[in-house]
Backbone as CSV, one residue per row, in Angstrom:
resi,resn,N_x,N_y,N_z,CA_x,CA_y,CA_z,C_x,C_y,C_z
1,UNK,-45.966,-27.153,47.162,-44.813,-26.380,46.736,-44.309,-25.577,47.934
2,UNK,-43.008,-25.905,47.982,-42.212,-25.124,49.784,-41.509,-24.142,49.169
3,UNK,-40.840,-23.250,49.548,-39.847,-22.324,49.644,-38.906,-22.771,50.302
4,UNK,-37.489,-22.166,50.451,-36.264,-22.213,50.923,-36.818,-21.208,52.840
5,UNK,-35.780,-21.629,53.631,-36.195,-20.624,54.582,-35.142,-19.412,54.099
6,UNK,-35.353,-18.338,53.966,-34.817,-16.824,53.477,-34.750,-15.814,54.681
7,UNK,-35.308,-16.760,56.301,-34.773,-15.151,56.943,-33.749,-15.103,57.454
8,UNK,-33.677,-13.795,57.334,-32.355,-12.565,57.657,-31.916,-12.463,56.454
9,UNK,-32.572,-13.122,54.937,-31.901,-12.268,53.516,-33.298,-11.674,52.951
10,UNK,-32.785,-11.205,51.444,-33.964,-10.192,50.987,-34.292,-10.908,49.760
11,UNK,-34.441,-12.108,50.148,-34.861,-13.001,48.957,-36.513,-12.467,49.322
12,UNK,-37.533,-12.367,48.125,-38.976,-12.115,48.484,-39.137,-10.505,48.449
13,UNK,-37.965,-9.764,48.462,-38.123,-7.958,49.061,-38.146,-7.331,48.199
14,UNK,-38.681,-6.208,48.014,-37.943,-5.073,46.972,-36.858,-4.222,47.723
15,UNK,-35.988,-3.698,46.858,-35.084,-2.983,47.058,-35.387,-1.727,46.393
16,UNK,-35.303,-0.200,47.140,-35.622,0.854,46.610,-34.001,1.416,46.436
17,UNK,-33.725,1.913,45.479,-32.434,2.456,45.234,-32.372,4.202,46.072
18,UNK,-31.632,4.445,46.860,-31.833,5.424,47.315,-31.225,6.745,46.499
19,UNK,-31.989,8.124,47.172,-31.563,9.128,46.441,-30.731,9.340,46.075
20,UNK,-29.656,9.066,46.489,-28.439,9.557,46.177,-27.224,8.377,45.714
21,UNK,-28.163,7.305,45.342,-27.744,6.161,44.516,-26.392,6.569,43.484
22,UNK,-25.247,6.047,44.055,-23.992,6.238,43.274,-23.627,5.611,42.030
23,UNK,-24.809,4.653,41.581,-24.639,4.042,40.390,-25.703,4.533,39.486
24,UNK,-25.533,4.988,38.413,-26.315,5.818,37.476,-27.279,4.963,36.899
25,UNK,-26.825,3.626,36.458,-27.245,2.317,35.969,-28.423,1.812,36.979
26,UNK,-28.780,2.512,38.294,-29.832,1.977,39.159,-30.271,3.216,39.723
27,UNK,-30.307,4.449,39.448,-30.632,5.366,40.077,-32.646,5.111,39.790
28,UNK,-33.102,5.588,41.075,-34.674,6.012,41.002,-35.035,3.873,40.550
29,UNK,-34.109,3.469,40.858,-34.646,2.177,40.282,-35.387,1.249,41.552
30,UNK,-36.498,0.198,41.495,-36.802,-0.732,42.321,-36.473,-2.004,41.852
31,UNK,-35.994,-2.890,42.825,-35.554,-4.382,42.631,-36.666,-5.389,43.032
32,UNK,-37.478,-6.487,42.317,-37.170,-7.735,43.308,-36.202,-8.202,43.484
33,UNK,-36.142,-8.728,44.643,-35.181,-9.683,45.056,-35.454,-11.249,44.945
34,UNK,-35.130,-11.947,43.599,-35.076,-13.047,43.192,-34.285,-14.151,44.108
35,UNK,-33.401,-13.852,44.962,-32.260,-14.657,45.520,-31.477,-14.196,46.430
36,UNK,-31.025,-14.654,47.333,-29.989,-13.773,48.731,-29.500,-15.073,49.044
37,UNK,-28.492,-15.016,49.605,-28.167,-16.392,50.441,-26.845,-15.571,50.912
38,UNK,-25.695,-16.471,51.581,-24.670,-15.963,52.167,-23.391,-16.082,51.083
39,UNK,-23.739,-16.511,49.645,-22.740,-16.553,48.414,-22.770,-15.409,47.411
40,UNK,-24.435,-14.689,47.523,-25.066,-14.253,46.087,-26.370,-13.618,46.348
41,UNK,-26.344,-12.529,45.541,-27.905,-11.844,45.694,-27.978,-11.888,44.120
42,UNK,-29.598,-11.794,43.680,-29.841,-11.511,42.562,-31.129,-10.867,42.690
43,UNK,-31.478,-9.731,41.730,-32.952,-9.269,41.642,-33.344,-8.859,40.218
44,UNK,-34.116,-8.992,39.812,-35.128,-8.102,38.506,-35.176,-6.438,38.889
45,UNK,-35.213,-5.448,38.246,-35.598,-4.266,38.122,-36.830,-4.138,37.819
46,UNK,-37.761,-3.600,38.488,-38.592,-3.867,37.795,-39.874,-2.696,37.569
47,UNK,-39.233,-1.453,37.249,-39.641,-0.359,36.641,-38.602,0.640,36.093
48,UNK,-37.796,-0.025,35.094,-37.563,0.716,34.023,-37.747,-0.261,32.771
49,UNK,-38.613,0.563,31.655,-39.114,-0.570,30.513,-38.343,0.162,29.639
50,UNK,-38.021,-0.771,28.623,-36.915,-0.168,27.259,-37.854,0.307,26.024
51,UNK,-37.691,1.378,26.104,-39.314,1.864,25.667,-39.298,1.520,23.594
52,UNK,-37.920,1.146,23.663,-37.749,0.832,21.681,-38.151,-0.786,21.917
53,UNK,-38.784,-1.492,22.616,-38.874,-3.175,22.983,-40.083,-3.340,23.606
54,UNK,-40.772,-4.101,22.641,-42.154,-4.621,23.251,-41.863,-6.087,23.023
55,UNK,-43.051,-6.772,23.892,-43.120,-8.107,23.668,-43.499,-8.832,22.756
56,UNK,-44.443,-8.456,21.749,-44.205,-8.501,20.424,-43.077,-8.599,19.562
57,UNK,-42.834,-7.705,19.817,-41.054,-7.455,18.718,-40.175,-8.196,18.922
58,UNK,-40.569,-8.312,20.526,-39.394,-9.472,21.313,-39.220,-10.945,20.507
59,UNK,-40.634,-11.498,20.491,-41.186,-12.934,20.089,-40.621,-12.833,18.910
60,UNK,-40.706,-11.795,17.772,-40.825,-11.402,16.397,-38.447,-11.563,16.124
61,UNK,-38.036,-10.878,17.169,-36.619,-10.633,17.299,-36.219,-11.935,17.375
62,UNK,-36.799,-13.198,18.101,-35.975,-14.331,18.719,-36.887,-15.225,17.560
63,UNK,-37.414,-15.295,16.361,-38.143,-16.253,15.692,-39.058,-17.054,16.632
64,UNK,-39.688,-16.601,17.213,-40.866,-17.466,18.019,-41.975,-17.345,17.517
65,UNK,-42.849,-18.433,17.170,-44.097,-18.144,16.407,-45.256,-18.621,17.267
66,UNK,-45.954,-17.721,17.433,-46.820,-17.916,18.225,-48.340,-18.134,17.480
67,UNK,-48.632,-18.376,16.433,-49.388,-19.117,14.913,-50.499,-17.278,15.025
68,UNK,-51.489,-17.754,15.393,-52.573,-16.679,15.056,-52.926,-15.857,17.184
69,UNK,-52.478,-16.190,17.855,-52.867,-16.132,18.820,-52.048,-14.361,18.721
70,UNK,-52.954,-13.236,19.396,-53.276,-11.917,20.117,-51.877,-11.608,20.953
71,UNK,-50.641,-11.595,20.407,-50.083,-11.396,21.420,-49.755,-9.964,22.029
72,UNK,-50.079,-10.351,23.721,-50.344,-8.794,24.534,-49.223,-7.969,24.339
73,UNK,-49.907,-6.563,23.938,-48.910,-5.349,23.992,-48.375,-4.854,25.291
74,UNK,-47.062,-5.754,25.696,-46.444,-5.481,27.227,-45.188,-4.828,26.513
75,UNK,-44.680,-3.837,27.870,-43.214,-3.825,27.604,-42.235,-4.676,27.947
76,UNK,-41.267,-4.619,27.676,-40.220,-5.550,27.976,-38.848,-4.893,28.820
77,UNK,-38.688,-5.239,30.104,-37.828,-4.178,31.051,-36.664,-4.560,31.206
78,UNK,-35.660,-3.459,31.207,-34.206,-3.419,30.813,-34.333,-4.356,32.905
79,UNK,-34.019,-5.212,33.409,-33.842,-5.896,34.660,-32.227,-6.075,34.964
80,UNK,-31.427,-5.477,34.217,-30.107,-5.450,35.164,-29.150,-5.477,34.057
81,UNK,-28.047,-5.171,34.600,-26.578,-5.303,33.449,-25.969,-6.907,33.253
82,UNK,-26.830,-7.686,33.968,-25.941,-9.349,33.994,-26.385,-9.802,32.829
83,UNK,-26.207,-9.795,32.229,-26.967,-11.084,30.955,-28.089,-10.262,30.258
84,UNK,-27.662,-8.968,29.302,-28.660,-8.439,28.821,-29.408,-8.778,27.729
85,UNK,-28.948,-9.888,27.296,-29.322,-10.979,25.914,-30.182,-11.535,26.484
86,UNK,-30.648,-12.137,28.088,-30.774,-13.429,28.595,-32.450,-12.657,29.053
87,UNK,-33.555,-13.421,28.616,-35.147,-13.049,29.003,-35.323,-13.814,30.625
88,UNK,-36.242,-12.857,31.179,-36.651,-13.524,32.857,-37.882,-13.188,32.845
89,UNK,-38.750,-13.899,33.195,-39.999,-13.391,33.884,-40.367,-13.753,35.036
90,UNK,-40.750,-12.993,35.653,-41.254,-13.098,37.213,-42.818,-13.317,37.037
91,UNK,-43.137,-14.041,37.774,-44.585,-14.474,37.668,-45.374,-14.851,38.478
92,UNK,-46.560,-15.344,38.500,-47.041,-15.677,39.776,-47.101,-17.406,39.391
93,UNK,-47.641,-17.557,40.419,-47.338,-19.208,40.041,-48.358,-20.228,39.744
94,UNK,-49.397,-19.364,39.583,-50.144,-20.077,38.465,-50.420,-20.890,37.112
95,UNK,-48.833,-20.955,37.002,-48.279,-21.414,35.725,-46.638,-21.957,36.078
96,UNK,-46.029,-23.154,36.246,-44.947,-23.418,36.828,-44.055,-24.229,36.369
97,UNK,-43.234,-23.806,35.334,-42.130,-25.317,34.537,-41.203,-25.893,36.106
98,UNK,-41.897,-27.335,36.135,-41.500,-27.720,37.254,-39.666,-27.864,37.212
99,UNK,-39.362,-28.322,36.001,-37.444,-28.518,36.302,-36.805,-27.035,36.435
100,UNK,-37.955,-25.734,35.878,-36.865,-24.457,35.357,-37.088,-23.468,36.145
101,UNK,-38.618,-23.136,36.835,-38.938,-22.487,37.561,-38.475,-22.068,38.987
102,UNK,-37.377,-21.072,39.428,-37.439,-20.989,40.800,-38.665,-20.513,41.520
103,UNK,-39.316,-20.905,42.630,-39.942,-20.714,43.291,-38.995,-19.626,44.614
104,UNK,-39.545,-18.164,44.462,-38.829,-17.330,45.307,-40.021,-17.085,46.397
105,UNK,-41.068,-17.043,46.027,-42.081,-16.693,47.523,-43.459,-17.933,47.388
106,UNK,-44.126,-18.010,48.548,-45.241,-19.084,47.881,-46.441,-18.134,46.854
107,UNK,-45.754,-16.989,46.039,-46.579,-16.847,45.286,-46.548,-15.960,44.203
108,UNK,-44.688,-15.980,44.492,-43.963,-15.777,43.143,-42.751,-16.878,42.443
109,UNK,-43.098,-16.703,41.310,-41.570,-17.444,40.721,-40.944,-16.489,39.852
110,UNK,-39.821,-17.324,39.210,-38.657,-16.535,37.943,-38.239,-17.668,37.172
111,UNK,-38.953,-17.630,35.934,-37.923,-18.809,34.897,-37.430,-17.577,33.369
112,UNK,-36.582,-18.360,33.444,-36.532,-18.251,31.941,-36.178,-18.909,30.690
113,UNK,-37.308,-19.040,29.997,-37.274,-20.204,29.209,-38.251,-19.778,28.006
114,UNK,-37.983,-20.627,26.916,-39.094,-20.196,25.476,-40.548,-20.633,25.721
115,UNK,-40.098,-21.814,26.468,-41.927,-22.220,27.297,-42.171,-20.959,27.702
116,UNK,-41.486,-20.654,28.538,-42.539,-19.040,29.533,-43.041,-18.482,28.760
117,UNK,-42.163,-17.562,27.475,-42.706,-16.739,26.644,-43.701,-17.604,25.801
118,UNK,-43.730,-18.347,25.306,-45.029,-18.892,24.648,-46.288,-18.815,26.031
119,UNK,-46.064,-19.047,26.738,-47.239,-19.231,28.360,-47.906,-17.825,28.372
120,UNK,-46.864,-16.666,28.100,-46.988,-15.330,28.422,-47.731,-14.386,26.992
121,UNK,-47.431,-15.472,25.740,-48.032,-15.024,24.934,-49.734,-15.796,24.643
122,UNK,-50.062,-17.072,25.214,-50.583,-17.797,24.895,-52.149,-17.150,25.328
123,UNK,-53.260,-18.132,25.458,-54.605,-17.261,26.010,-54.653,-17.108,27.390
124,UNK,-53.881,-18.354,27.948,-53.501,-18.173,29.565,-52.939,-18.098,29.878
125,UNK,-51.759,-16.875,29.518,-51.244,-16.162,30.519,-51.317,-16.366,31.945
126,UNK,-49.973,-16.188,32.963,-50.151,-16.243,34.263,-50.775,-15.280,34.772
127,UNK,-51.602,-15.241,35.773,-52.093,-14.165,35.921,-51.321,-12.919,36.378
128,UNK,-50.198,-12.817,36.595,-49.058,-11.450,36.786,-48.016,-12.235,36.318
129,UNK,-47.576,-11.060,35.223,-45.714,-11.741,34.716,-45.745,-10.185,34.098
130,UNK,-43.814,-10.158,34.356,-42.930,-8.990,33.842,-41.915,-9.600,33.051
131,UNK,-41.382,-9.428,32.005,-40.718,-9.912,31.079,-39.401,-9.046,30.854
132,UNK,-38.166,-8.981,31.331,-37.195,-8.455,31.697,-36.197,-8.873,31.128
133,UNK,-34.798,-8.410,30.468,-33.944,-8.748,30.137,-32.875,-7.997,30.675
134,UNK,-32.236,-9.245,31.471,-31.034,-8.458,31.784,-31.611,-9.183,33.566
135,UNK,-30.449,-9.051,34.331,-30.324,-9.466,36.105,-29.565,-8.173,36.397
136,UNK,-29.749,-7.783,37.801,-28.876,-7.884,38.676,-28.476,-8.808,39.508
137,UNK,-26.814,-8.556,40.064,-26.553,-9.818,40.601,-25.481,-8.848,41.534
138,UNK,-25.264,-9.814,43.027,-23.999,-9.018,43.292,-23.408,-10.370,44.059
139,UNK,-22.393,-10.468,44.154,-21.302,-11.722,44.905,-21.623,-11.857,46.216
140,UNK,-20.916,-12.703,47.083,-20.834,-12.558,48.822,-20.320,-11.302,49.388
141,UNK,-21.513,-10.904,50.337,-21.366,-9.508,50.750,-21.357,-8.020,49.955
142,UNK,-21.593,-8.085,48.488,-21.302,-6.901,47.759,-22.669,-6.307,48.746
143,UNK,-24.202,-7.122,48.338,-25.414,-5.939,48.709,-25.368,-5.705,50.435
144,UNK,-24.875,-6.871,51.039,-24.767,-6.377,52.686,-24.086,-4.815,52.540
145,UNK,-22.358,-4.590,51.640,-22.097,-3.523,51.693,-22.822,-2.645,51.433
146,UNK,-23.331,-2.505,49.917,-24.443,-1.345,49.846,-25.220,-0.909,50.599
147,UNK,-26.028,-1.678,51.314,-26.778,-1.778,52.548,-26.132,-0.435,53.134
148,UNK,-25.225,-1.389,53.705,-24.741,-0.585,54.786,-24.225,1.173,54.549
149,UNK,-24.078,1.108,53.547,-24.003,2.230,52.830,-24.602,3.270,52.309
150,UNK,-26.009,3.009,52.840,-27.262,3.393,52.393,-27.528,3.879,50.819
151,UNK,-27.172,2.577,50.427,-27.124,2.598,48.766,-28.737,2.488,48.690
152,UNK,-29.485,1.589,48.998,-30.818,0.796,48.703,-31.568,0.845,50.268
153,UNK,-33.006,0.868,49.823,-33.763,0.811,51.255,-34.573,-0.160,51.223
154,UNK,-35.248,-0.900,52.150,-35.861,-2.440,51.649,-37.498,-2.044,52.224
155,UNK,-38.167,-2.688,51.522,-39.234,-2.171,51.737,-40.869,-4.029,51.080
156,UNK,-41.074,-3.874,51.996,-42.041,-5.345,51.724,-43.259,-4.773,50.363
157,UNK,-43.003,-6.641,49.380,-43.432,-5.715,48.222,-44.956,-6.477,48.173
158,UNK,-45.916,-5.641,47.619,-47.412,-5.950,47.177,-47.371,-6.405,45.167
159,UNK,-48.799,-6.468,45.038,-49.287,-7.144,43.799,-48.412,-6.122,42.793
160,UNK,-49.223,-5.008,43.534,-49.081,-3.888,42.203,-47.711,-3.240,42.217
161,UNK,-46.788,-3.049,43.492,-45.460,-2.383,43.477,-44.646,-3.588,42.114
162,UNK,-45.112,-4.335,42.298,-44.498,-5.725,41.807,-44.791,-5.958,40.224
163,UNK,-46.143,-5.843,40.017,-46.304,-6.269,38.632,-47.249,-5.568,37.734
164,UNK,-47.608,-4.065,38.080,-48.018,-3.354,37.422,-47.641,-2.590,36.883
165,UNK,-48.240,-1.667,35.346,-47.101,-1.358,34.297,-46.983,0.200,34.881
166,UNK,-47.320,0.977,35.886,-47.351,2.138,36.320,-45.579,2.006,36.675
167,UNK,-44.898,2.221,35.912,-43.734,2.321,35.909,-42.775,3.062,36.293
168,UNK,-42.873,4.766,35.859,-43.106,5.955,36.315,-43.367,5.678,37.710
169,UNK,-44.139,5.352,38.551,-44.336,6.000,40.062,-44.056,4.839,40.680
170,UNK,-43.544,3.962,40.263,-42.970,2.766,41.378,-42.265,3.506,42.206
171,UNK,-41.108,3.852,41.863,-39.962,4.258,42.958,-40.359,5.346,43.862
172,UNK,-41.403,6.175,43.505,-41.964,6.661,44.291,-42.815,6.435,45.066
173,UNK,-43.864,5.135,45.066,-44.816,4.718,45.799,-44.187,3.575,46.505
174,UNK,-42.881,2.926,46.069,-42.306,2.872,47.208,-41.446,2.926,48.152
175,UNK,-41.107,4.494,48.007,-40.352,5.375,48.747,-41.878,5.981,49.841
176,UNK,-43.065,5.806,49.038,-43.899,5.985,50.364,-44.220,5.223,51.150
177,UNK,-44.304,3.846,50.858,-45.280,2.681,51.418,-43.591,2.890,52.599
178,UNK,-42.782,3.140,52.695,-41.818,3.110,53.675,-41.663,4.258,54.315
179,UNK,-42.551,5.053,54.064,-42.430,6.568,55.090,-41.358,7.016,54.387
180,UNK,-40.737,7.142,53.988,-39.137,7.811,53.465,-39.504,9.195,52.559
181,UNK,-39.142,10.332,52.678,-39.412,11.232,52.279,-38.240,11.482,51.175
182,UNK,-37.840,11.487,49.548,-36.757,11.465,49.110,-36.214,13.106,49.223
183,UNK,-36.816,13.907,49.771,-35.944,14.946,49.752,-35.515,15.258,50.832
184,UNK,-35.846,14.090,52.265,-35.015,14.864,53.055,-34.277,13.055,53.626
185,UNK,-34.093,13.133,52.793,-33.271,11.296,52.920,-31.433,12.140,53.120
186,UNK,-30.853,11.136,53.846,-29.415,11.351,54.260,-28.811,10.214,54.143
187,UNK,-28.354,10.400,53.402,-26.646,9.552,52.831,-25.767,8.836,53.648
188,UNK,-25.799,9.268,54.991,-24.734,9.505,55.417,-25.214,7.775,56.598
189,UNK,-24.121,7.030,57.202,-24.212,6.352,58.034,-24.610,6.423,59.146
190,UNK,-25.266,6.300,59.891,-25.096,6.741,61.419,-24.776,5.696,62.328
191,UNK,-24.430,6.225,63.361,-23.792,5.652,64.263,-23.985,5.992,65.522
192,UNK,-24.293,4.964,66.623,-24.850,5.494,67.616,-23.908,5.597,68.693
């Protein structure tokens, strides 16, 4: 299993929304970055959980029957304003619908499909998955602008920034793993 080559985009990255994040809808928020290319970015959010939505309720909401099998008490995370009807899970790839699955790093993917959620409810589970509804997405050049704007700060992501339910201190642990101090962060462009 290969990957795409992704450098010079933030396909594979998290994105930390910075302090002074002008969109209310992403403030204190962290992204994967599912996709970059020179047409389109897309990412998951992936610490804010919709705290009235579990994965249970979820299965229970969409008629999915999962017969007698334990299904895990996860939350289910609000992941962007694109398609808030539409389920994603990010996962590791221990588990891989070969036609549906993008492969974004050699050791993450993103499908979304009723297979996944049965996979995610089943006894074998992948060994890391977040179950998200909803994308972000932005067109050619929207996130270069932000960027540049010091909307978002990019920051290389681990197991746990990524797929653990400590939800609460993501945006803060990784506003540290990047040295960035959020109270004395500046807005402003510079220019040399």
């Amino acid at each position: 299993m290969t990957t795409k080559d992704h450098s010079g985009y933030l396909t594979g990255k998290l994105l930390i929304a910075a302090p002074g994040m002008g969109d209310p809808r992403f403030a204190r928020t962290v992204l994967y970055m599912c996709g970059h290319d020179e047409f389109q970015a897309m990412g998951l959010v992936i610490n804010q959980p919709m705290h009235a939505l579990r994965f249970d309720a979820l299965l229970r909401q969409l008629k999915i029957d999962v017969g007698e099998t334990q299904v895990p008490d996860t939350p289910v995370l609000s992941g962007g304003p694109v398609e808030p009807e539409r389920g994603f899970v990010l996962h590791s790839l221990d588990f891989v619908l070969p036609e549906e699955t993008l492969v974004v790093t050699n050791d993450i993917g993103l499908s979304a499909s009723t297979e996944m959620l049965l996979m995610m409810a089943s006894k074998a589970p992948p060994k890391h998955c977040l179950l998200a509804l909803g994308i972000s997405s932005w067109g050619a050049g929207q996130i270069e602008y932000e960027l540049e704007a010091n909307a978002w700060l990019i920051c290389e992501p681990d197991k746990a920034l990524v797929f653990d339910q400590e939800f609460a201190s993501k945006w803060d642990r990784a506003m540290d793993k990047i040295g960035v101090d959020p109270h004395r962060f500046s807005n402003t462009v510079g220019h040399a």
